[in-house]
Biopython code that builds the backbone (N, CA, C, O; Angstrom):
import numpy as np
from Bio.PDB.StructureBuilder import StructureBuilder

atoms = [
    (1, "UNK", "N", (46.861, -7.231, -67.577)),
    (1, "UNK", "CA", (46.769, -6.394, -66.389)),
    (1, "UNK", "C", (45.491, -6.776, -65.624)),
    (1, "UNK", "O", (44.400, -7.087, -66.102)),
    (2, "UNK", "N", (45.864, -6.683, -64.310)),
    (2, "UNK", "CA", (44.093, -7.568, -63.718)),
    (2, "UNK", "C", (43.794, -6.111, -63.331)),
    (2, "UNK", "O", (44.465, -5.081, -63.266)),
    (3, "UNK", "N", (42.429, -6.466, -63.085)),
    (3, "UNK", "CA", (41.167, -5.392, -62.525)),
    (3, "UNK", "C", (41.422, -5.471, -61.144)),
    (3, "UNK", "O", (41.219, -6.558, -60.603)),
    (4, "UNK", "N", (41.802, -4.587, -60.514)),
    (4, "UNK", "CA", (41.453, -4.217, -59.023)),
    (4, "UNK", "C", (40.113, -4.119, -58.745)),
    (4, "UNK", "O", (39.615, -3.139, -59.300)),
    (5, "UNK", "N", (39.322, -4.787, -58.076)),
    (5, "UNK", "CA", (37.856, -4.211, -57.494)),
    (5, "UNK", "C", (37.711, -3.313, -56.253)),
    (5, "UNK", "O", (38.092, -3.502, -55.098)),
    (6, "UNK", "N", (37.110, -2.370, -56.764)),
    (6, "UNK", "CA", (37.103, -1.212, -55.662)),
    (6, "UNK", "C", (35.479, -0.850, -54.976)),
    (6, "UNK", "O", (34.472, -1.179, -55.603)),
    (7, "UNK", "N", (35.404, -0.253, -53.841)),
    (7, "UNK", "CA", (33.844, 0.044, -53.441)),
    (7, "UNK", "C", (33.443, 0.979, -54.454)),
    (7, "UNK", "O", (34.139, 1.693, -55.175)),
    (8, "UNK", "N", (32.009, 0.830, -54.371)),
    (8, "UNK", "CA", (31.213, 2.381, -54.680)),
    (8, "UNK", "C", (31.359, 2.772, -53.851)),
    (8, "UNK", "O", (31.609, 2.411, -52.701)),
    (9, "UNK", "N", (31.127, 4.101, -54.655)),
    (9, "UNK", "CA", (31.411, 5.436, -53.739)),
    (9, "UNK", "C", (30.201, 5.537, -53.115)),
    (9, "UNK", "O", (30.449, 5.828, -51.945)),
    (10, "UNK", "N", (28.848, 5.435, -53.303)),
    (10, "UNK", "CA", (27.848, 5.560, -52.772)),
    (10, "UNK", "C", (27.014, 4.310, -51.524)),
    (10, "UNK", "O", (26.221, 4.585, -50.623)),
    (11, "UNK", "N", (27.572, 2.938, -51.926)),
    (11, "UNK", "CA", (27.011, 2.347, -51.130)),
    (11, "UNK", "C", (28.377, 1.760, -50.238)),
    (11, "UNK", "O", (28.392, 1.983, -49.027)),
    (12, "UNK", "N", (29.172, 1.235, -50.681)),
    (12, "UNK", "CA", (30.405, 0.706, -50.294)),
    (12, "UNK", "C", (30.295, -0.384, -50.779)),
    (12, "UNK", "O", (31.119, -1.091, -50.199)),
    (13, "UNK", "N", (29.572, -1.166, -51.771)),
    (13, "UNK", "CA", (29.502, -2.359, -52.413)),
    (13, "UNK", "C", (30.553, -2.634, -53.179)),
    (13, "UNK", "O", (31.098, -1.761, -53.855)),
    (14, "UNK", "N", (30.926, -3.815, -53.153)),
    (14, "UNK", "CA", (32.460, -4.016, -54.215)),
    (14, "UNK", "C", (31.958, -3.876, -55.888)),
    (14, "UNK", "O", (31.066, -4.623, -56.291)),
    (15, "UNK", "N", (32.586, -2.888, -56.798)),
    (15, "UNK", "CA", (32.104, -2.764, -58.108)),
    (15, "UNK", "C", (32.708, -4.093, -58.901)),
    (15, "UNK", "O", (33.924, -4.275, -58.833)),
    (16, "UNK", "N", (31.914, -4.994, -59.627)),
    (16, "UNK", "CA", (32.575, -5.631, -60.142)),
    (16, "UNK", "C", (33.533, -5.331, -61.396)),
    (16, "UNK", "O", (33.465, -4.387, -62.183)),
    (17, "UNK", "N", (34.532, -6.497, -61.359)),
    (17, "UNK", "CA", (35.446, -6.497, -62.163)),
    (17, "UNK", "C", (35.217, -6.144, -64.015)),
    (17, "UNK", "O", (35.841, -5.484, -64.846)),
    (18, "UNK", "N", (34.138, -6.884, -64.026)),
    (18, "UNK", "CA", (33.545, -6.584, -65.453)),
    (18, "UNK", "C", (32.741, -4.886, -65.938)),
    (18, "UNK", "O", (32.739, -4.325, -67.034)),
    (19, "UNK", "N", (32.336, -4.602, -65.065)),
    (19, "UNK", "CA", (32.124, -3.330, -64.823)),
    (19, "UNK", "C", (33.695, -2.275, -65.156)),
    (19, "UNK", "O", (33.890, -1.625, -66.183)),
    (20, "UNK", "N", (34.252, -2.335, -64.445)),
    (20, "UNK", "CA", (35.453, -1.557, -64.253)),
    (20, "UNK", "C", (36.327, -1.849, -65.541)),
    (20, "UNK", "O", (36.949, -0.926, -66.067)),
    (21, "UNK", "N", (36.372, -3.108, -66.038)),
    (21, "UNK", "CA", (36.824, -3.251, -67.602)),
    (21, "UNK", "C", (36.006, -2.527, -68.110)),
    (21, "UNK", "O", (36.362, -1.357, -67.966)),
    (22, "UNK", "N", (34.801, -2.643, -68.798)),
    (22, "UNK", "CA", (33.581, -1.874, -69.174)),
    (22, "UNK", "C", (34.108, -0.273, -69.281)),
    (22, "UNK", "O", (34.676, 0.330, -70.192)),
    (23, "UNK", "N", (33.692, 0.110, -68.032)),
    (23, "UNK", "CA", (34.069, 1.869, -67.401)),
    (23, "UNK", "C", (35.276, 1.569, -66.425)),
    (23, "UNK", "O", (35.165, 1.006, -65.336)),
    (24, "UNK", "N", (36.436, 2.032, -66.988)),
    (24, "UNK", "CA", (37.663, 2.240, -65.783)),
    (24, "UNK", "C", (37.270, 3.435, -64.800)),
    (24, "UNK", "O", (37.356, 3.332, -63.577)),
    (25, "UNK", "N", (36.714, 4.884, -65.641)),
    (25, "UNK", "CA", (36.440, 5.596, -64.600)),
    (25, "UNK", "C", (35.484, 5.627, -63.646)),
    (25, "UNK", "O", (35.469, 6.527, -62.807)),
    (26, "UNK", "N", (34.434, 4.485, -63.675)),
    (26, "UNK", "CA", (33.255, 4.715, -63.084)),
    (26, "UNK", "C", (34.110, 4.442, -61.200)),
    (26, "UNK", "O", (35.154, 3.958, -60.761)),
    (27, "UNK", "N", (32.920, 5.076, -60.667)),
    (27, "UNK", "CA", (32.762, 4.928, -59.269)),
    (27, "UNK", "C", (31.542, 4.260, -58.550)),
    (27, "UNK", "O", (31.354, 4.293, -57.334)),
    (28, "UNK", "N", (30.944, 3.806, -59.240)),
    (28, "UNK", "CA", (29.532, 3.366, -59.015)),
    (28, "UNK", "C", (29.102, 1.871, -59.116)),
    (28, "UNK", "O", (29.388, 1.175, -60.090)),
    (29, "UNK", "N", (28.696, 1.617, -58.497)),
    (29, "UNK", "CA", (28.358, 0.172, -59.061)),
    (29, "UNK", "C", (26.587, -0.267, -59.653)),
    (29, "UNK", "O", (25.687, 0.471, -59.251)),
    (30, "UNK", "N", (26.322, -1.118, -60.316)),
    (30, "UNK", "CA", (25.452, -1.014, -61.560)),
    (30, "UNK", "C", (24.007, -0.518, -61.193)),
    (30, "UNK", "O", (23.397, 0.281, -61.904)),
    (31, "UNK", "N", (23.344, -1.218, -59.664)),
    (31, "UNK", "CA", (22.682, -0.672, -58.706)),
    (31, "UNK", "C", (22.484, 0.355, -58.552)),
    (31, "UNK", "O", (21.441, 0.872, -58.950)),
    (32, "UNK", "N", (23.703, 1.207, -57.728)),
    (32, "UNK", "CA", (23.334, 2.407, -57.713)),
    (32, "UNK", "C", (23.388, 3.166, -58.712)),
    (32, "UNK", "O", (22.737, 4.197, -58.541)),
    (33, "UNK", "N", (23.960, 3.077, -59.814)),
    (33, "UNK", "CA", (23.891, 3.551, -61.451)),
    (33, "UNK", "C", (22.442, 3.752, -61.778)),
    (33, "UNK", "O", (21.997, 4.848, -62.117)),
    (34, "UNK", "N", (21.781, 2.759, -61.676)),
    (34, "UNK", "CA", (20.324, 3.284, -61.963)),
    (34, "UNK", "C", (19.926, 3.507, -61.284)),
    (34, "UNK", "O", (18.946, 3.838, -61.951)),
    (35, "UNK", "N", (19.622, 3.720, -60.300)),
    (35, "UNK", "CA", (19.285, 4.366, -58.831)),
    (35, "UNK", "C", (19.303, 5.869, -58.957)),
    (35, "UNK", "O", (18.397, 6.627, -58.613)),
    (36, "UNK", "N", (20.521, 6.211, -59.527)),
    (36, "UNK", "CA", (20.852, 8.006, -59.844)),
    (36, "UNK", "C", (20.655, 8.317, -60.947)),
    (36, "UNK", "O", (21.197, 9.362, -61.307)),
    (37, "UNK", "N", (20.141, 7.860, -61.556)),
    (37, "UNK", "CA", (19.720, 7.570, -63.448)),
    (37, "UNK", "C", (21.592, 7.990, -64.008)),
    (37, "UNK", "O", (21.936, 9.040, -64.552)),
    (38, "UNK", "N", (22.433, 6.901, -63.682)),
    (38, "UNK", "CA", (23.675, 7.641, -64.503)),
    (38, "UNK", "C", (24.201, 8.221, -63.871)),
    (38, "UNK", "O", (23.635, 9.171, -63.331)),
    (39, "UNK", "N", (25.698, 7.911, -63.593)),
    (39, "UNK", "CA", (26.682, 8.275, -63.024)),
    (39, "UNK", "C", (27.180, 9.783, -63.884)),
    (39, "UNK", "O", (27.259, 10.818, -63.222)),
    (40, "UNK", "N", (27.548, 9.801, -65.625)),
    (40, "UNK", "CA", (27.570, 11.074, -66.042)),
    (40, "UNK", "C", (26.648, 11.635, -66.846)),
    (40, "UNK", "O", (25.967, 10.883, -67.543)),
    (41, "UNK", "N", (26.467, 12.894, -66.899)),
    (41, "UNK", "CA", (25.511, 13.636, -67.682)),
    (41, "UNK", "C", (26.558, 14.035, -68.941)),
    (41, "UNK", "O", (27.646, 14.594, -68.809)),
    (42, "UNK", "N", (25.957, 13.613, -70.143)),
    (42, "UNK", "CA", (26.465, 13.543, -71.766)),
    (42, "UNK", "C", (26.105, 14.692, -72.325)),
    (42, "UNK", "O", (24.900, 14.943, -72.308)),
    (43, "UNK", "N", (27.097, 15.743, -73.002)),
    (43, "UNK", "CA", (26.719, 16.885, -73.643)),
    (43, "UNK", "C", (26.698, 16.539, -74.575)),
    (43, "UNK", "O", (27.425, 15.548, -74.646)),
    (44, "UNK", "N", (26.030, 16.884, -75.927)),
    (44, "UNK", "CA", (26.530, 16.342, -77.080)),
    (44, "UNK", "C", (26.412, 18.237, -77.771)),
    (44, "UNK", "O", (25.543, 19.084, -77.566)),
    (45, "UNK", "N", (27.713, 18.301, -78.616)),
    (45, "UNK", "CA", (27.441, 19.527, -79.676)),
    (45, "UNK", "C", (27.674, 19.494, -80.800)),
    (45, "UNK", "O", (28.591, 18.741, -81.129)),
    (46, "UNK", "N", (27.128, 20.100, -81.635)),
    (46, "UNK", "CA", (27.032, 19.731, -83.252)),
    (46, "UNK", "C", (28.185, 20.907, -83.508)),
    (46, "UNK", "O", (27.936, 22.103, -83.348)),
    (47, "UNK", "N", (29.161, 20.522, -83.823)),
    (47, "UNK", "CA", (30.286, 21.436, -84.952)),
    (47, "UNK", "C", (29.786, 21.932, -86.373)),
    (47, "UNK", "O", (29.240, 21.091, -87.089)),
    (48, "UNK", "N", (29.923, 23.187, -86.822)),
    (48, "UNK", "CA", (29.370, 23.582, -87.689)),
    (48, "UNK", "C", (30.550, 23.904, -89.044)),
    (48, "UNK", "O", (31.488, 24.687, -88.893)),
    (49, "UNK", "N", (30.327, 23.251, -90.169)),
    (49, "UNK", "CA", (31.528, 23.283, -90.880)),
    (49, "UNK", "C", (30.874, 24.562, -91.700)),
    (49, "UNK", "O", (31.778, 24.891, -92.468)),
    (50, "UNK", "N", (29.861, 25.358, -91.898)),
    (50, "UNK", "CA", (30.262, 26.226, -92.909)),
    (50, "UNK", "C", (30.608, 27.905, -92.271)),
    (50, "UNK", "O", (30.962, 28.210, -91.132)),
    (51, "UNK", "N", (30.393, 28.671, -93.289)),
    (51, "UNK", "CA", (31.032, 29.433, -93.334)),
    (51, "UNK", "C", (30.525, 30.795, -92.123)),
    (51, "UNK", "O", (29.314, 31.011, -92.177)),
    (52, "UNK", "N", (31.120, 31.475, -91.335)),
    (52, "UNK", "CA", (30.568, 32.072, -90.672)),
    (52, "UNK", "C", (29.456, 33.093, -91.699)),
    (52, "UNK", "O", (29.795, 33.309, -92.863)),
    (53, "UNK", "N", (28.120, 33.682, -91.150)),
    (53, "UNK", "CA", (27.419, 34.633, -91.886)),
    (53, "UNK", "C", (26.693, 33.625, -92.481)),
    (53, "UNK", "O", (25.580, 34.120, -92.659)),
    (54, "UNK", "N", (26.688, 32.132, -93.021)),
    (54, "UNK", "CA", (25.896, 31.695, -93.960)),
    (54, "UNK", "C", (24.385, 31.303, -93.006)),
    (54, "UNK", "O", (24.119, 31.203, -91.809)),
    (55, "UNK", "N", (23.704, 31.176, -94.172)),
    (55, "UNK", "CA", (22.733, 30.992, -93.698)),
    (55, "UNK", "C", (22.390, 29.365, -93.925)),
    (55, "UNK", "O", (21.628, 28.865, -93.098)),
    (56, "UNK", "N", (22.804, 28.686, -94.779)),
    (56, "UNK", "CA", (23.478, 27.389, -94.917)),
    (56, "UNK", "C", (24.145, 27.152, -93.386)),
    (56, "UNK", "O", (25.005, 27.792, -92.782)),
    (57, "UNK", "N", (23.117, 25.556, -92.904)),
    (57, "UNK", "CA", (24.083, 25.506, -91.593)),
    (57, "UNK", "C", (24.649, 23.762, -92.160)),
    (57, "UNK", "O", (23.928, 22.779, -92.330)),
    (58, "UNK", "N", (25.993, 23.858, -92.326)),
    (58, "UNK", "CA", (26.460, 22.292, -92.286)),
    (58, "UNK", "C", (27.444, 22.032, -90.985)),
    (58, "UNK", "O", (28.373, 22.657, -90.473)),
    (59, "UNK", "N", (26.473, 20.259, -90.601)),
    (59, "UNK", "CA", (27.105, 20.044, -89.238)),
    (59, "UNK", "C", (28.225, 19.289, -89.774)),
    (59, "UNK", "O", (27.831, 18.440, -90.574)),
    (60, "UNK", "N", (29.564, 19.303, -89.602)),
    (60, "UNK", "CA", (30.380, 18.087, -90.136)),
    (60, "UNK", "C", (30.495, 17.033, -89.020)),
    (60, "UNK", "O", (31.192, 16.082, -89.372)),
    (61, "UNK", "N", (29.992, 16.937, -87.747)),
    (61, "UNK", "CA", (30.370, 15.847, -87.042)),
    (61, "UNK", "C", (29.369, 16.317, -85.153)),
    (61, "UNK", "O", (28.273, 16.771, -84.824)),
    (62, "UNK", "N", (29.967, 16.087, -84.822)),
    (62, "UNK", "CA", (29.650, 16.094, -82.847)),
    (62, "UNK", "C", (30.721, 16.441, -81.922)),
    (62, "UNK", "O", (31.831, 16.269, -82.426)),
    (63, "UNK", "N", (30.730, 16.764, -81.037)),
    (63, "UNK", "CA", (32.126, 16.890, -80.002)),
    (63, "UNK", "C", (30.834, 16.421, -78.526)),
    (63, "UNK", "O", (29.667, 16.812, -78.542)),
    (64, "UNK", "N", (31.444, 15.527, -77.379)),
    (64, "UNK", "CA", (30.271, 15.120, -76.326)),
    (64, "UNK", "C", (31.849, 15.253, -75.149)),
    (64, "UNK", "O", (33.054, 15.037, -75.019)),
    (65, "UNK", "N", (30.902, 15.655, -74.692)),
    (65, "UNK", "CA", (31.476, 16.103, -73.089)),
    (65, "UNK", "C", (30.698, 15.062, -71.837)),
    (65, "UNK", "O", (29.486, 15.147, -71.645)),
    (66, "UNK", "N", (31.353, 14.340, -71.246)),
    (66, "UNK", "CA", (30.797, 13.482, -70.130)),
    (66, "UNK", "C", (31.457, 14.560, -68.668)),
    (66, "UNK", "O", (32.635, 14.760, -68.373)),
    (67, "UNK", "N", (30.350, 15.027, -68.068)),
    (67, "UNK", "CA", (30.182, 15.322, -66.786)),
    (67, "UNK", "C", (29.813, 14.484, -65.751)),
    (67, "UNK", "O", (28.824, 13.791, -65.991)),
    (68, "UNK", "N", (30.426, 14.329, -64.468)),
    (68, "UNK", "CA", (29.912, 13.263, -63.881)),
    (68, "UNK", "C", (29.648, 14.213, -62.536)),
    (68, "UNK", "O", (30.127, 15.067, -61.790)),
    (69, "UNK", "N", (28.420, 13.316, -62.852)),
    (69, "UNK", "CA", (27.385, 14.608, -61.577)),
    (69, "UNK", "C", (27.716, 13.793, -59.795)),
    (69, "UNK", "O", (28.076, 12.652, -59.504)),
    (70, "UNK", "N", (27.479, 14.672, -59.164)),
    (70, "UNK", "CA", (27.936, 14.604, -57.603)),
    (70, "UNK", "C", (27.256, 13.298, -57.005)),
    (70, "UNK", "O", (26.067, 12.980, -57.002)),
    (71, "UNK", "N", (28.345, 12.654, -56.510)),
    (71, "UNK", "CA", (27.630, 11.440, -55.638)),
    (71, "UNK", "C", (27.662, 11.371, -54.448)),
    (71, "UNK", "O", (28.691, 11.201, -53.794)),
    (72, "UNK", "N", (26.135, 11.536, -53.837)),
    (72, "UNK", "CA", (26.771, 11.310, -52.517)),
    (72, "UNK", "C", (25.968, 10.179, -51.623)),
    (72, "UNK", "O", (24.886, 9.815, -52.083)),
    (73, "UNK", "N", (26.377, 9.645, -50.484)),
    (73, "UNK", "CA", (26.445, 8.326, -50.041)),
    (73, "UNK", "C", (24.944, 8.259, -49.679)),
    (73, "UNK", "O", (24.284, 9.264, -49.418)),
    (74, "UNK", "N", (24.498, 7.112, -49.684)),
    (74, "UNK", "CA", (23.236, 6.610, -49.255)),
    (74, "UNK", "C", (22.872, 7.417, -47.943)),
    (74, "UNK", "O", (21.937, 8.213, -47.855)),
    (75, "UNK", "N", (23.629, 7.132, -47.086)),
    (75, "UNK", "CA", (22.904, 7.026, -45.327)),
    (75, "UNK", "C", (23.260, 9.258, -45.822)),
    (75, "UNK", "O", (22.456, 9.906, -45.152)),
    (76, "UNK", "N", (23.857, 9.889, -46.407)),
    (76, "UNK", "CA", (23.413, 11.319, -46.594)),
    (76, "UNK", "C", (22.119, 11.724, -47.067)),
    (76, "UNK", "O", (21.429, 12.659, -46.660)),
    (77, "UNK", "N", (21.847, 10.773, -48.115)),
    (77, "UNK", "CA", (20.670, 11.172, -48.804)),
    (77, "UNK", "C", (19.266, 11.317, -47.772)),
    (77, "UNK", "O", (18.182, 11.656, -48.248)),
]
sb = StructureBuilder()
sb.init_structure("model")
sb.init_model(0)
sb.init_chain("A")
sb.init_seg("    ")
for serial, (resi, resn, name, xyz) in enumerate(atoms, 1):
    if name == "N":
        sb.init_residue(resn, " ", resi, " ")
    sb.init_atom(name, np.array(xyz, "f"), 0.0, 1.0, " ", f" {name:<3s}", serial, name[0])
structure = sb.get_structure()
């Protein structure tokens, strides 16, 4: 399947192809990526496997939530 190259959303620069393999969802291209420190903001939460009431806390793993914070175009900023 080929990569379509599409603009950023922020500058109108063509995102490259390797990029978009990389991140399919991104909208950004690598520039302005660090420019906004990061296209999403990463939740991370610790799941707790024991027992409700204990005072024993066991984490069995993580659950992460990617938010992708508001972009808006250069010539707005």
């Amino acid at each position: 399947m080929a990569i379509v190259p599409q603009p950023c959303a922020r500058c109108g620069a063509e995102i490259p192809a390797e990029r978009l393999e990389a991140l399919p969802e991104t909208m950004v291209c690598v520039k302005c990526s660090q420019e906004i420190g990061g296209e999403f903001q990463v939740i991370v939460t610790p799941e707790r496997t024991s027992k409700e009431g204990s005072l024993k806390k066991n984490y069995g793993g993580y659950t992460t939530r990617k938010i992708r914070k508001p972009i808006k175009r250069k010539d707005e900023v």
